[in-house]
N, C-alpha and C positions, 0 to 999 in steps of 0.2 A: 858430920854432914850425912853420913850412913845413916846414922839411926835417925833424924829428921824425916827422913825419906820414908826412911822404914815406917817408922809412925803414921805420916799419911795413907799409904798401900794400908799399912791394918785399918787406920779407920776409916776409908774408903770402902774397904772390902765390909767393915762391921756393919757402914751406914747399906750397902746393899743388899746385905741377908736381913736384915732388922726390918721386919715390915713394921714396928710402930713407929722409925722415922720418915717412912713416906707417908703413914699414914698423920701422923706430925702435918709436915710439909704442904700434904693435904689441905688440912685444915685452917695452916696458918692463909693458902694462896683463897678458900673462902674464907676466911674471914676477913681478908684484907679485902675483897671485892665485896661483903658486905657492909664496913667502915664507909667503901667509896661512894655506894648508892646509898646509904644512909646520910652521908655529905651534901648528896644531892638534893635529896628530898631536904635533908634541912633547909637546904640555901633556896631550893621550892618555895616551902613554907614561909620564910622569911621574906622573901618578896610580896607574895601575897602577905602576909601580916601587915609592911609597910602600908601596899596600897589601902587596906584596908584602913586601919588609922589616918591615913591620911585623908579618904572617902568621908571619914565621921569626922575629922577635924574639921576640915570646910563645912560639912554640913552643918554641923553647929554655929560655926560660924554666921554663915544664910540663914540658921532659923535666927538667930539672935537680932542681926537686920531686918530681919522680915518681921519681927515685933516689934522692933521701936518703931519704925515705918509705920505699921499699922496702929500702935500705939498714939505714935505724932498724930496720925492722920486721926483716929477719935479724938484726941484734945483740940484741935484745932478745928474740927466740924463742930464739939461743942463751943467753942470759944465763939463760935461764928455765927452759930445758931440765930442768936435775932435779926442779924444781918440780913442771914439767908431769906428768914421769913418775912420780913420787911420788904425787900425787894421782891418776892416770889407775889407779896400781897398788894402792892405797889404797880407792878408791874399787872395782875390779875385784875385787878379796880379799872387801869387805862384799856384793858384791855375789852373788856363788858363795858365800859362807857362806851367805847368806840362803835360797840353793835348796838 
């Protein structure tokens, strides 16, 4: 049990004359607090990435509605066409009779 002891008092003593293991220890305590805001910033960016994908999903979505929509609606003005004119002509004829 002596020498256990012993052992730690020398490398105690090693690790405190040894300025490259503080300067070690240094290093390792930034670069762990570089990892951490690095972590951050990831999980930053990934949120916004979501939103963003999700922003162009639905837009897509709304333009592709918003063409058949407008799409229906030309076929159906054409489809209607003589209708329209008929009655706009129909209607214009009673309408100068009357004056």
């Amino acid at each position: 049990m002596s020498e256990s002891v012993s052992e730690d008092n020398l490398e105690t003593k090693i690790e405190k004359n040894d300025p490259k293991l503080g300067l070690l220890t240094d290093l390792k305590v930034e670069f762990g607090q570089y990892l951490k805001r690095n972590e951050e910033n990831n999980l930053a960016i990934l949120k916004e990435l979501r939103f963003i994908k999700r922003h162009y999903f639905f837009r897509s979505i709304f333009n592709i509605a918003r063409t058949i929509l407008i799409i229906f609606a030309v076929i159906l003005g054409i489809a209607s066409w003589n209708d329209i004119v008929g009655f706009f002509s129909n209607n214009l004829q009673d309408i100068i009779s009357r004056l």
